[in-house]
C-alpha positions in Angstrom: -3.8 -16.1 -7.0 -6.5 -14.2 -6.0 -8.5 -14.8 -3.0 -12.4 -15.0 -2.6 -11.2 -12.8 0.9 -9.4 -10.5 -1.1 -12.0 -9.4 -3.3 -14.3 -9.1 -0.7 -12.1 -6.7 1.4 -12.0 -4.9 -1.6 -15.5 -4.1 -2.0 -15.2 -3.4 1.6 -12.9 -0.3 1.1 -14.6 0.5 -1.9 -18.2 0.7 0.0 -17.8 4.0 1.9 -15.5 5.8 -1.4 -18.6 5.1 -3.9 -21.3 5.8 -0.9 -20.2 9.2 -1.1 -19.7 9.9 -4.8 -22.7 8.2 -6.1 -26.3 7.6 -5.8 -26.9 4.4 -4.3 -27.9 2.5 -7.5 -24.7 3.3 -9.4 -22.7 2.8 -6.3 -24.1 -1.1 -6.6 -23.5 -1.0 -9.9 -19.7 -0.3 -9.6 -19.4 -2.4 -6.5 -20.5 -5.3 -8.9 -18.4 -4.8 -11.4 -15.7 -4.5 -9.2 -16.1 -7.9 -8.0 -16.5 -9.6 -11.7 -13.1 -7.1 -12.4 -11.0 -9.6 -10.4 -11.1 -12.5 -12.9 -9.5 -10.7 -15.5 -6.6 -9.8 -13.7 -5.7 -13.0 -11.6 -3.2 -14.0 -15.0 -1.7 -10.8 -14.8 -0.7 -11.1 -10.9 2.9 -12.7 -10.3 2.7 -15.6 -8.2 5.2 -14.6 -5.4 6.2 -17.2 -2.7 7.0 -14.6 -0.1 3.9 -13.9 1.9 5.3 -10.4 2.1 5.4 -9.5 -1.3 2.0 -10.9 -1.9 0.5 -8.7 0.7 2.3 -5.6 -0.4 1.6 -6.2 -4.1 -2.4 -6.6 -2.8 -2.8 -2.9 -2.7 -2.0 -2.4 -6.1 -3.9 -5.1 -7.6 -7.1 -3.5 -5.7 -6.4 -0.7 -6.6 -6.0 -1.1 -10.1 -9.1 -3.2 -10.4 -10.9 0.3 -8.8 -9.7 2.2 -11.0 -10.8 -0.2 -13.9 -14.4 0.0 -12.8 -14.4 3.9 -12.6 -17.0 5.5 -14.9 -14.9 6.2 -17.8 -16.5 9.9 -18.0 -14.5 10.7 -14.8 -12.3 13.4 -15.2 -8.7 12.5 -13.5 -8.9 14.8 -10.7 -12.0 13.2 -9.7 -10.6 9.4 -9.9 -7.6 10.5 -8.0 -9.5 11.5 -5.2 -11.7 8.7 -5.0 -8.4 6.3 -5.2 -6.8 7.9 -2.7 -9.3 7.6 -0.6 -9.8 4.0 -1.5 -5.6 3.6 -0.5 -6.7 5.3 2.9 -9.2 2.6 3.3 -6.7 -0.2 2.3 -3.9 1.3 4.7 -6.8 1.3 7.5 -8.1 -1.9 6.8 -4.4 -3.5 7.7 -4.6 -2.2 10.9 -8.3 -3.3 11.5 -6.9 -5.5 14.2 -6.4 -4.6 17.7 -2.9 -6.5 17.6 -1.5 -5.4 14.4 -2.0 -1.5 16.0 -0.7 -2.7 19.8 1.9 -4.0 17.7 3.0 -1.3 15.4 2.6 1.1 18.1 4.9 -0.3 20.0 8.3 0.6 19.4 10.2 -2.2 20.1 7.6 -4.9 18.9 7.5 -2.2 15.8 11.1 -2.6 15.0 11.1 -6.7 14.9 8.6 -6.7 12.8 9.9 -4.2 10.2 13.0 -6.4 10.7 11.4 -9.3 10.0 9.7 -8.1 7.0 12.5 -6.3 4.7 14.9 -9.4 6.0 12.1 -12.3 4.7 11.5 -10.1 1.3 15.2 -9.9 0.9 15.5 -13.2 1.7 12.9 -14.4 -0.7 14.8 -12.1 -3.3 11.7 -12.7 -5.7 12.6 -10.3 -9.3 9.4 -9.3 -9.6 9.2 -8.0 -5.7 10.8 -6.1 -3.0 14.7 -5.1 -2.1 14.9 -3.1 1.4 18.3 -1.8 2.2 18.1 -1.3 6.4 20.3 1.7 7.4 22.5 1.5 10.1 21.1 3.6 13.2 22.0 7.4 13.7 21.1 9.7 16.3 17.9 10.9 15.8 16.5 8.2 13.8 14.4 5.6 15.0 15.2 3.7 11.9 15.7 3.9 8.2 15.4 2.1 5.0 15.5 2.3 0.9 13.5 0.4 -1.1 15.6 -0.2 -4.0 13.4 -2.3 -5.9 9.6 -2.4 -5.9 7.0 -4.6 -7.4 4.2 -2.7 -7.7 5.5 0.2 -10.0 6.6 -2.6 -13.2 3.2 -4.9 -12.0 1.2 -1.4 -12.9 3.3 0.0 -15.6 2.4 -3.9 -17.4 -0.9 -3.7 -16.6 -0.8 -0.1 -18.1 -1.8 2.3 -15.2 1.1 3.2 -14.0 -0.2 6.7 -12.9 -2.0 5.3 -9.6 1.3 4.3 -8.7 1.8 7.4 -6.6 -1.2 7.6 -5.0 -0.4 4.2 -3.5 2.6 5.4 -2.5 1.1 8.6 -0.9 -0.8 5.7 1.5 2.3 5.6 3.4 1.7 8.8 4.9 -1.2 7.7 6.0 0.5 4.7 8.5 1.8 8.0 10.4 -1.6 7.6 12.9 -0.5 4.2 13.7 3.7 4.7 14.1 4.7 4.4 17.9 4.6 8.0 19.6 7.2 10.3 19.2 8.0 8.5 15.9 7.5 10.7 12.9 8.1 9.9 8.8 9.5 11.5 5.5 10.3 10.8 2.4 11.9 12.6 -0.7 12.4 10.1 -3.3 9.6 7.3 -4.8 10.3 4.7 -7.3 7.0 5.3 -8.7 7.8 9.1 -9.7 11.0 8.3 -11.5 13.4 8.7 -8.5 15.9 5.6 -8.2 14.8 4.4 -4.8 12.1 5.0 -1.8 14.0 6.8 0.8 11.8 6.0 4.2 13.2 7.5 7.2 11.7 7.4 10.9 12.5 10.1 13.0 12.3 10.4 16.9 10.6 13.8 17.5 12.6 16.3 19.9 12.4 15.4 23.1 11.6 11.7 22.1 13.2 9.0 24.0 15.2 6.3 21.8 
């Protein structure tokens, strides 16, 4: 399902991305057929019951209904930029809150909620949505996971776009503003470029107190 509030957080992310690509008139255009995109793809969305893989699955259902509305005489180098910009927005907009970045910046409210999130995914153990594997703790590392199954990469690949699926992913970098401080991220492996799992890691910079 696709919510009336969902769509229209979507055009909000979309507003400033067209604003500075396009004249005013075509930006409306696009903004409308954004919103009359959504209809379409409401069959193709799987109807999870965790409330965690319906949030993490948003992104790449509004993102994939950007990139539908894209004037087709884009080059891809232009649409990739305007996506990824559009992810930045997304990312941004789930921390539009002053709680959820109190929260997040905090390191031990940070780490329950993680906790909470790969453990209710796991739990819901949906096929067509997340796996987290939480690694054990190590010296150095505030904390570390692999995601060894995601739902966004097949949901994209279906829906046949499965090349925004790394720019989504590149959206994780741009959390890093919002992890606690001292608390740094890398990553060398993605599901969505062929690698077998998404190797997140958290690392307390030098210097950092655990």
């Amino acid at each position: 399902m696709i919510s009336d509030r969902q769509v229209q957080r979507s055009l909000r992310f979309a507003r400033p991305v067209l604003a500075e690509h396009f004249d005013k008139i075509t930006a409306q255009q696009i903004l409308t057929d954004l919103e009359a995109a959504y209809p379409a793809l409401a069959p193709g969305v799987p109807e999870f019951h965790s409330p965690i893989n319906r949030m993490v699955l948003g992104i790449a259902v509004d993102t994939l209904a950007f990139y539908r509305v894209l004037p087709a005489q884009l080059s891809w180098d232009v649409k990739a930029i305007m996506l990824q910009e559009f992810v930045d927005n997304w990312v941004d907009g789930q921390f539009d809150r002053w709680i959820a970045r109190v929260g997040y910046a905090n390191r031990t409210m940070h780490l329950i909620y993680r906790r909470r999130w790969f453990n209710q995914a796991n739990r819901a153990n949906e096929p067509d949505g997340w796996q987290y594997e939480l690694l054990p703790p190590t010296s150095g590392l505030f904390y570390g996971l692999n995601v060894t199954r995601c739902g966004a990469v097949p949901y994209l690949q279906a829906q046949g776009a499965p090349e925004i699926a790394p720019l989504i992913c590149r959206g994780d970098y741009h959390v890093l503003k919002y992890l606690p401080q001292g608390v740094t991220f890398r990553r060398t492996q993605v599901i969505a470029e062929g690698d077998p799992i998404c190797d997140f890691r958290y690392y307390l910079e030098s210097g950092s107190a655990s």
